[in-house]
LOVEX-733686 format. One record per residue (C-alpha): residue in three letters; x, y, z; residue number from 1. Coordinates in pm, whole numbers, plus 50000, padded with zeros to 5 digits. Layout:
BEGIN
+---------+-------+-------+-------+-----+
: residuo :     u :     v :     w : num :
+---------+-------+-------+-------+-----+
:     ALA :     X :     Y :     Z : NUM :
...
+---------+-------+-------+-------+-----+
END
This chain:
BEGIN
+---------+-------+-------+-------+-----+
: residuo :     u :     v :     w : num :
+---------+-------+-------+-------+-----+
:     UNK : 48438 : 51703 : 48979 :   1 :
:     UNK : 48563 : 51566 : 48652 :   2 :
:     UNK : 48883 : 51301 : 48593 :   3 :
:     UNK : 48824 : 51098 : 48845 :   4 :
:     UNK : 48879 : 50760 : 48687 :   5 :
:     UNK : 49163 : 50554 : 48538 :   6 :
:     UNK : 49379 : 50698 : 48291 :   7 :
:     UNK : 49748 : 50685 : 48198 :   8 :
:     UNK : 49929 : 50987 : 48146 :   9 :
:     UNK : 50271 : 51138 : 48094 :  10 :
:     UNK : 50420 : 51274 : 48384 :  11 :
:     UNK : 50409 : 51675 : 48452 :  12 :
:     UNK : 50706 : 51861 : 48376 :  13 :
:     UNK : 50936 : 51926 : 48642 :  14 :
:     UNK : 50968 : 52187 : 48878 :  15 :
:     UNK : 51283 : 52378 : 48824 :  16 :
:     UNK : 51492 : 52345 : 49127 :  17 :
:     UNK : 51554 : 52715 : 49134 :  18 :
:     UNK : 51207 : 52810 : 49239 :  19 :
:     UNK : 51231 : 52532 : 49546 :  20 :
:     UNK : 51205 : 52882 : 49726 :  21 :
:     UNK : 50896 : 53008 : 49528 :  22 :
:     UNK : 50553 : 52951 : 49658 :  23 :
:     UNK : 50398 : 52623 : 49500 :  24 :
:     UNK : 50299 : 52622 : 49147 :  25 :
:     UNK : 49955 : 52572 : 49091 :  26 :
:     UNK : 49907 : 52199 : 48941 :  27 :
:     UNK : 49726 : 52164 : 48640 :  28 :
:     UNK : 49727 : 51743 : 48647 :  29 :
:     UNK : 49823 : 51513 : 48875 :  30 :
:     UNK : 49823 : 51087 : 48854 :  31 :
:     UNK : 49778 : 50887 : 49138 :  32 :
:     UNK : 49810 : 50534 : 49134 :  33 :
:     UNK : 49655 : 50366 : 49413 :  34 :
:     UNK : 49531 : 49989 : 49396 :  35 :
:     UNK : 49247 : 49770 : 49311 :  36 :
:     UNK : 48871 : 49842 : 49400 :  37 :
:     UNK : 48778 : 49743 : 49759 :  38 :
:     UNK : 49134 : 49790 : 49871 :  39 :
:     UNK : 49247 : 50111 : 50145 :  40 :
:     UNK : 49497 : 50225 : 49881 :  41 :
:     UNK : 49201 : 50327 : 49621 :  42 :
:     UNK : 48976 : 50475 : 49867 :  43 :
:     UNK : 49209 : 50727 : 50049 :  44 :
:     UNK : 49367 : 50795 : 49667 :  45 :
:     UNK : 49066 : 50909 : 49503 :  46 :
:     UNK : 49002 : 51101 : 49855 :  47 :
:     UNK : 49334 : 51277 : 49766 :  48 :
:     UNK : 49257 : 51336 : 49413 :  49 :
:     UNK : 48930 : 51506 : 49520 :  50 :
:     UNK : 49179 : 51746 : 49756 :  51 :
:     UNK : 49396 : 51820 : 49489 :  52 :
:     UNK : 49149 : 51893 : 49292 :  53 :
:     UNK : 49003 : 52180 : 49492 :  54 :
:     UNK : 49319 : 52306 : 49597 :  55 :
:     UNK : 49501 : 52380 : 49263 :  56 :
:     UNK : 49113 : 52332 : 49038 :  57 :
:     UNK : 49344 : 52038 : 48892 :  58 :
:     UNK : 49295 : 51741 : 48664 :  59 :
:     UNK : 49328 : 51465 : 48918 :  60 :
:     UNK : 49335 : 51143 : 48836 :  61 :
:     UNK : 49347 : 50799 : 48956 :  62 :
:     UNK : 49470 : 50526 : 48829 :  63 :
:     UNK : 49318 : 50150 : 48968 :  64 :
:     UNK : 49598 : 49934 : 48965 :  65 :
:     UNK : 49739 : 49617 : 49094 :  66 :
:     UNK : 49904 : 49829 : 49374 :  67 :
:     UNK : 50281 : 49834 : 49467 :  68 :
:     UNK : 50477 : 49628 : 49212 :  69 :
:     UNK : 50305 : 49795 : 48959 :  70 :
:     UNK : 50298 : 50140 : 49107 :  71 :
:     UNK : 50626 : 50136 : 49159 :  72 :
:     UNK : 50675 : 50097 : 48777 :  73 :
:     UNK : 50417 : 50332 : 48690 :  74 :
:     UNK : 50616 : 50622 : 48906 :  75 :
:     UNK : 50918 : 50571 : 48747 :  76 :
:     UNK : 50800 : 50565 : 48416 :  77 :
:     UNK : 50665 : 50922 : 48418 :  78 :
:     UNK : 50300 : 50722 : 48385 :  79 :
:     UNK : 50149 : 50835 : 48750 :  80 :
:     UNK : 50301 : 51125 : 48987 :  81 :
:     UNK : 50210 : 51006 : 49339 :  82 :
:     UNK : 50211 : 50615 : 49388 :  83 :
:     UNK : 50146 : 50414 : 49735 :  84 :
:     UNK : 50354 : 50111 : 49789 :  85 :
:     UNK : 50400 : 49907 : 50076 :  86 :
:     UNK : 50793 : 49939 : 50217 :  87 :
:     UNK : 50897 : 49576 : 50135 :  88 :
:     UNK : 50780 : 49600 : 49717 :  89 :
:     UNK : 50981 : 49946 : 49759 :  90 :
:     UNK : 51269 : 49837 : 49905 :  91 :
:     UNK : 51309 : 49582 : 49611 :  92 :
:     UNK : 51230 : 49894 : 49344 :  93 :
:     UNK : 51517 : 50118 : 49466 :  94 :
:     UNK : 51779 : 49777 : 49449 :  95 :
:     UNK : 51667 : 49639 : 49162 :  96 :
:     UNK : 51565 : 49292 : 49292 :  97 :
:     UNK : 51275 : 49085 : 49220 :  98 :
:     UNK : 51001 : 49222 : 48976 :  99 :
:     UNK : 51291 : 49496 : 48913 : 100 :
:     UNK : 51509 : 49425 : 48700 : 101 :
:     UNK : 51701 : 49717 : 48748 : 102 :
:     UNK : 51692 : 49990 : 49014 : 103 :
:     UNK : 51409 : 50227 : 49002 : 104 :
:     UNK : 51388 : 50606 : 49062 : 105 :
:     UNK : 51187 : 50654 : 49338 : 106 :
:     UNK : 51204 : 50815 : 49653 : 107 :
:     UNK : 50924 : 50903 : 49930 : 108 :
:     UNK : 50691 : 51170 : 50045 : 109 :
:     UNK : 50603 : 51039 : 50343 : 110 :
:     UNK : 50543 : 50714 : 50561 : 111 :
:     UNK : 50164 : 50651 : 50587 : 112 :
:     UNK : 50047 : 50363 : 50796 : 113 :
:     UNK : 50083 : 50012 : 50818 : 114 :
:     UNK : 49931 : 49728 : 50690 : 115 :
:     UNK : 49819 : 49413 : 50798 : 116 :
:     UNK : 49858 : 49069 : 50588 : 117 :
:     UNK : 49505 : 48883 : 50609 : 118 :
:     UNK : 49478 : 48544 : 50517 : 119 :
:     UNK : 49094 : 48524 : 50494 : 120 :
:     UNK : 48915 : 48184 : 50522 : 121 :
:     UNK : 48548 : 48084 : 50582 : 122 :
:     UNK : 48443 : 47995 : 50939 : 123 :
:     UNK : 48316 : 47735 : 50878 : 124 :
:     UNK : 48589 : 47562 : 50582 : 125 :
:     UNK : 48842 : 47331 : 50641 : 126 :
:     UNK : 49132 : 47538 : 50672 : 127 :
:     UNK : 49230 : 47664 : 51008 : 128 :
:     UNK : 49561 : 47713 : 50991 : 129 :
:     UNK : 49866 : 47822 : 50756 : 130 :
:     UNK : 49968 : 47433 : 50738 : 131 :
:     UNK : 49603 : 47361 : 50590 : 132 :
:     UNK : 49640 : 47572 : 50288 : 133 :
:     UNK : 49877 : 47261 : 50158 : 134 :
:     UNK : 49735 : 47182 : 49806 : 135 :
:     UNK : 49419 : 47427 : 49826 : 136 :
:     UNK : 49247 : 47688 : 49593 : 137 :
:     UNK : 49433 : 48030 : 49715 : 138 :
:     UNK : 49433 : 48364 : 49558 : 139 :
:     UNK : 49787 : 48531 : 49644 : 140 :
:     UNK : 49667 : 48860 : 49516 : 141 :
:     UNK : 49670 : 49055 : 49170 : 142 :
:     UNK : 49988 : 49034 : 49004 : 143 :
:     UNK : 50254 : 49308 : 49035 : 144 :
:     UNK : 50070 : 49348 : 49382 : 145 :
:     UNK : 50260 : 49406 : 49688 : 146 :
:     UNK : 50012 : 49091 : 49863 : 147 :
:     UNK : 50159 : 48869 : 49583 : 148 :
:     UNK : 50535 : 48961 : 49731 : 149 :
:     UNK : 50416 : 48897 : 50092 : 150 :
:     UNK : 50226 : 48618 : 50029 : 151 :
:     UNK : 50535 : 48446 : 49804 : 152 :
:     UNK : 50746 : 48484 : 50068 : 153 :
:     UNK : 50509 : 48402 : 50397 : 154 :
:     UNK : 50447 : 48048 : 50183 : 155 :
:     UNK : 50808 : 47986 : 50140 : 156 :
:     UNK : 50880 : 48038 : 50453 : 157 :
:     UNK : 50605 : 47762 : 50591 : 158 :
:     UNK : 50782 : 47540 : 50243 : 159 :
:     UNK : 50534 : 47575 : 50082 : 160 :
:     UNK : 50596 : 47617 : 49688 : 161 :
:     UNK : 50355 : 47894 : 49554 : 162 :
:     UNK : 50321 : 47734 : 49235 : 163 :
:     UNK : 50329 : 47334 : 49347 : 164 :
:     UNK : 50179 : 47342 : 49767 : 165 :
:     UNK : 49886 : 47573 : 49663 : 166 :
:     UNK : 49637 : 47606 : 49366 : 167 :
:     UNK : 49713 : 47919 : 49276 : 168 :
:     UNK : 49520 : 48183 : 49202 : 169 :
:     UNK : 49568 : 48570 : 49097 : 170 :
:     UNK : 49280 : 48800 : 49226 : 171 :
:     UNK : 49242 : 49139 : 49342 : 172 :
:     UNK : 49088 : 49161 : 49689 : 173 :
:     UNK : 48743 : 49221 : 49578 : 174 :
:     UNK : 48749 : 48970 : 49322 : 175 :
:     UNK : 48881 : 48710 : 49609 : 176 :
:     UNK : 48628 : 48790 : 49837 : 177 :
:     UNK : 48341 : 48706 : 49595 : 178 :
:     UNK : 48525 : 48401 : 49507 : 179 :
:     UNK : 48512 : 48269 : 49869 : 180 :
:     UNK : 48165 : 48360 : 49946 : 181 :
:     UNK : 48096 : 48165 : 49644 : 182 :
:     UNK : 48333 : 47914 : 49784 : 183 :
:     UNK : 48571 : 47900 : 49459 : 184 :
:     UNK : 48825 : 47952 : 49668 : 185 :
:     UNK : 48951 : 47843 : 50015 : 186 :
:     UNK : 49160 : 48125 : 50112 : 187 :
:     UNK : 49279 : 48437 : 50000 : 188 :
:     UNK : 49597 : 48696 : 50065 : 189 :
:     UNK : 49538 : 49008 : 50092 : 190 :
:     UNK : 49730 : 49277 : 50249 : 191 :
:     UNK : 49609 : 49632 : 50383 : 192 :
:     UNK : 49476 : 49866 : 50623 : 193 :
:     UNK : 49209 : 49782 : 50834 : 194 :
:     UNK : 48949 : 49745 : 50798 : 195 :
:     UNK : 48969 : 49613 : 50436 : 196 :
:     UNK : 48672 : 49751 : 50240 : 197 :
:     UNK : 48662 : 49445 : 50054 : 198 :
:     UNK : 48705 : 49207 : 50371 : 199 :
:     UNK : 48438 : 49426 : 50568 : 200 :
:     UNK : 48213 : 49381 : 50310 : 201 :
:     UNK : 48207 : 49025 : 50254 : 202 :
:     UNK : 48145 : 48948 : 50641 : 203 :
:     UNK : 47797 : 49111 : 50570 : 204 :
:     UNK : 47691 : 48742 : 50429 : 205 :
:     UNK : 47981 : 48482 : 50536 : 206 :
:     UNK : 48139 : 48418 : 50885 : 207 :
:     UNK : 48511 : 48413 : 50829 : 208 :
:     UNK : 48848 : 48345 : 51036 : 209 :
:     UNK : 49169 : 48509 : 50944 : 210 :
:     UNK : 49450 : 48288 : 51023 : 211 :
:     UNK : 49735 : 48338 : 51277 : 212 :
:     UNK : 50090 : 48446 : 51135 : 213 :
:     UNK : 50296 : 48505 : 51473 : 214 :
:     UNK : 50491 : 48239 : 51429 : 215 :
:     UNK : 50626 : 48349 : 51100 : 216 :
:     UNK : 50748 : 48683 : 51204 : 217 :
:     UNK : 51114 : 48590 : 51357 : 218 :
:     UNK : 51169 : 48443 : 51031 : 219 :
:     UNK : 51075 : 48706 : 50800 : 220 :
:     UNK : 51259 : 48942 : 51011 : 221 :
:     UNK : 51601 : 48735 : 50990 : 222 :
:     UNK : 51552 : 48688 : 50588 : 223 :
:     UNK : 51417 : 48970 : 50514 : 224 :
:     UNK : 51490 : 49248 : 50776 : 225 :
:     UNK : 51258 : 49467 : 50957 : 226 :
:     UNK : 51018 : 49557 : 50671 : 227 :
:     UNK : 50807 : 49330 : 50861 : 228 :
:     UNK : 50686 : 49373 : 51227 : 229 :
:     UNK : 50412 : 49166 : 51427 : 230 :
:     UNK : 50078 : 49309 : 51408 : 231 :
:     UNK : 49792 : 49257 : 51597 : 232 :
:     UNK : 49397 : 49282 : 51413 : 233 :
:     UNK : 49151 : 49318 : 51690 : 234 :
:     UNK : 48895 : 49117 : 51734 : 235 :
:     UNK : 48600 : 49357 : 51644 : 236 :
:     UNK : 48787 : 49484 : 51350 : 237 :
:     UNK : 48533 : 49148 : 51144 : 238 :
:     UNK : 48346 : 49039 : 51424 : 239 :
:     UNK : 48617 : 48777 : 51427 : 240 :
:     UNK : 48635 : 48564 : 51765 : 241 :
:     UNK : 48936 : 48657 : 51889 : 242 :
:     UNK : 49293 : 48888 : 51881 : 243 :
:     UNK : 49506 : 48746 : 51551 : 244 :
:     UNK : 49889 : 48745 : 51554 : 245 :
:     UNK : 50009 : 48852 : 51132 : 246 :
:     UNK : 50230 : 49053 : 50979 : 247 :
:     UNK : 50231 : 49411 : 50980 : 248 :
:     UNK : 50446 : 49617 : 50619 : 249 :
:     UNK : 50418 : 49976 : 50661 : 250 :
:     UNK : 50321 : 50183 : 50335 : 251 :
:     UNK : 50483 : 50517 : 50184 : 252 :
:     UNK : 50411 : 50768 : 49961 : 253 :
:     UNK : 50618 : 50733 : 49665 : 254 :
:     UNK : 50752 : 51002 : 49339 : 255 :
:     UNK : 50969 : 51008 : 49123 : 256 :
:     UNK : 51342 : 51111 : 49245 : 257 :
:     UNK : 51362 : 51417 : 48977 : 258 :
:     UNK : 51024 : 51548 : 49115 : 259 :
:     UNK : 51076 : 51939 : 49137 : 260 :
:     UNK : 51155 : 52024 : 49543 : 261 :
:     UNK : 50880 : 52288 : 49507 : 262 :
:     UNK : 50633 : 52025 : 49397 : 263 :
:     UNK : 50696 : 51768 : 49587 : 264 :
:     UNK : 50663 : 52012 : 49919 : 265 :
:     UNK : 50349 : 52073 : 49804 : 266 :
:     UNK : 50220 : 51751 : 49731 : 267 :
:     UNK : 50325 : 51665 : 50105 : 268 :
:     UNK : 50169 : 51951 : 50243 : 269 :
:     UNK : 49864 : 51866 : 50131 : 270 :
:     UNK : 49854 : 51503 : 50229 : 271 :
:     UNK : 49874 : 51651 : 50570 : 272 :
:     UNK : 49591 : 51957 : 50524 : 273 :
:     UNK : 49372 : 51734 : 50372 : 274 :
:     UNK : 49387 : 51442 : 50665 : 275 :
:     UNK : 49032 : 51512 : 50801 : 276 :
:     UNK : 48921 : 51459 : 50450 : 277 :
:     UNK : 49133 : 51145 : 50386 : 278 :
:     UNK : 48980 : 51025 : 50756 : 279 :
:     UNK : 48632 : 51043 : 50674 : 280 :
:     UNK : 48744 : 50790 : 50353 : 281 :
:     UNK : 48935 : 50564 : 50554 : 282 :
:     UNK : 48982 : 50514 : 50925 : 283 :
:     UNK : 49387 : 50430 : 50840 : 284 :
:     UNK : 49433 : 50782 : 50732 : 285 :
:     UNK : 49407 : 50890 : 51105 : 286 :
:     UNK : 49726 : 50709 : 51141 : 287 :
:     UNK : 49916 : 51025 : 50934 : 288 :
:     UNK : 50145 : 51212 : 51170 : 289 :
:     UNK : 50445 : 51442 : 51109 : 290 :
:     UNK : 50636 : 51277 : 51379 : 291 :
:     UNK : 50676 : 50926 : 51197 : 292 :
:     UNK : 50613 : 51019 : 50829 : 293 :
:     UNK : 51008 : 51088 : 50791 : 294 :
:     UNK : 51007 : 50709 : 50892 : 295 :
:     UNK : 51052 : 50620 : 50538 : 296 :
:     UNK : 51377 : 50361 : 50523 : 297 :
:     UNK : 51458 : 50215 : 50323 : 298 :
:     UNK : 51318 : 50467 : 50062 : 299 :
:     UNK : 51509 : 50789 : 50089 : 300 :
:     UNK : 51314 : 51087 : 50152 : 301 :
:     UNK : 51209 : 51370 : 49915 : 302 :
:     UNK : 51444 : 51664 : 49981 : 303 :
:     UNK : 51141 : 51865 : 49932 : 304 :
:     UNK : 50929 : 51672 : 50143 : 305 :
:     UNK : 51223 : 51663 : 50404 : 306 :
:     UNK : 51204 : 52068 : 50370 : 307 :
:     UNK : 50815 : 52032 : 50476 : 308 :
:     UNK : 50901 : 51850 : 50789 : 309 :
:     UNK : 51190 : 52121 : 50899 : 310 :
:     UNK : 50903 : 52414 : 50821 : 311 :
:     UNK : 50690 : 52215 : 51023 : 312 :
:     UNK : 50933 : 52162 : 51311 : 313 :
:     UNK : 50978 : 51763 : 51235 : 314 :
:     UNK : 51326 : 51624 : 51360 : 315 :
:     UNK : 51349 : 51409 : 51022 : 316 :
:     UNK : 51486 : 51081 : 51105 : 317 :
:     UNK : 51499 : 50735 : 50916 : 318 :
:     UNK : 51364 : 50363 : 51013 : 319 :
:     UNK : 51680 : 50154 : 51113 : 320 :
:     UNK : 51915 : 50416 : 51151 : 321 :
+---------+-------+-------+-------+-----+
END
């Protein structure tokens, strides 16, 4: 199949919202921006490309990106049609707050999974807990990334200054994995489903320990609300020795506000008909279920995606309300 690969493009036009009652229009293109290589965001996005594709024989294309921050911007610029964000990098787009300096038009298709903020060190390094990554070489994630939010505001809240307690650094998950194996770094932030391609492969040839967040949680929660819930990685998820405590951010499918009803229906539908597909790419993708996709706040949902849930006999209901 051809147009898989990275490409910026002008958004479609719009589906008039007097044939919201019209079968779905076949879709000649469609833009996904997902996230770096190695990352859960790329894989199950090129897996929905591929769907797209055969459904409507459609130019589907995805675009490797820094992830949220970024893919937030790309959405609302007309740039991508479908982007995947995690909820706290979202809930900054639609209120204009950090990267944003104003507030963005986006709303969401459908509440995917969560993910899980890994702080990856090697077994056998010096750093064994969050207070050891004082003055150390630590990648907070790709810029515009939604790790680089997280990770900003986990290191605050254990004061530490991003810029002044840590040497810095700005990598993409794959590119901070080799960098520890090569031990170039100490640690790296990275957040997503598990497992993380990019995590999964580097225990292959290094031992490493993610470090325990629990204790962070309360305070995230009381600064920043309930975007952020205490997750538990299992032990076997990286051969790791035991159960680790971190910090859980679901994702959502995000679109542009003015997205045609029709459209944006069928863009939903087929996230859903094409979940064995999106399984067999990624594990997290078995996580998809009508009866929490509506679970979208703070994003407002898609009325045409709220339409999909009432044809599929989905109460559609909101996070925190």
């Amino acid at each position: 199949m051809t147009g898989l690969r990275r490409r910026t493009l002008l958004a479609l036009p719009l589906v008039a919202a007097a044939c919201d009652l019209a079968p779905p229009p076949p879709l000649d293109r469609l833009t996904i921006a997902t996230g770096g290589q190695g990352g859960v965001y790329h894989t199950l996005g090129t897996a929905y490309a591929a769907a797209a594709a055969r459904r409507w024989h459609a130019d589907a294309r995805v675009l490797t990106t820094a992830a949220s921050v970024e893919n937030l911007r790309l959405v609302a610029d007309g740039r991508a049609d479908v982007g995947f964000t995690t909820v706290d990098s979202a809930a900054l787009a639609v209120r204009g707050e950090g990267a944003f300096t104003h507030p963005l038009p986006v709303v969401a298709l459908a509440g995917l999974y969560d993910d899980y903020l890994q702080v990856v060190v090697r077994a056998d390094g010096p750093v064994r807990q969050m207070a050891h990554l004082s003055g150390r070489r630590v990648s907070t994630g790709s810029p515009d990334s939604g790790t680089e939010v997280v990770a900003t505001r986990v290191l605050e809240a254990i004061d530490l200054d991003p810029d002044r307690g840590i040497d810095r650094r700005r990598m993409s998950a794959a590119d901070s994995a080799e960098a520890l194996r090569k031990d170039e770094i100490d640690a790296f932030f990275f957040t997503g489903g598990l497992p993380t391609p990019a995590v999964a492969n580097l225990t292959a040839a290094t031992r490493i320990r993610i470090l325990s967040m629990g204790h962070i949680v309360d305070g995230l929660q009381q600064q920043y609300g309930e975007v952020y819930q205490a997750r538990s990685i299992p032990a076997n998820t990286y051969a790791l020795g035991e159960e680790v405590t971190t910090v859980g951010i679901a994702n959502v499918l995000v679109v542009r506000s003015d997205m045609g009803g029709a459209r944006a229906r069928a863009l939903t539908a087929l996230l859903f008909d094409a979940k064995p597909t999106l399984v067999k790419a990624h594990a997290e993708a078995r996580r998809l279920d009508h009866r929490t996709a509506t679970a979208t706040y703070p994003v407002a949902l898609h009325p045409g995606a709220a339409r999909y849930y009432r044809d599929s006999k989905v109460m559609v209901t909101r996070r925190g309300q």
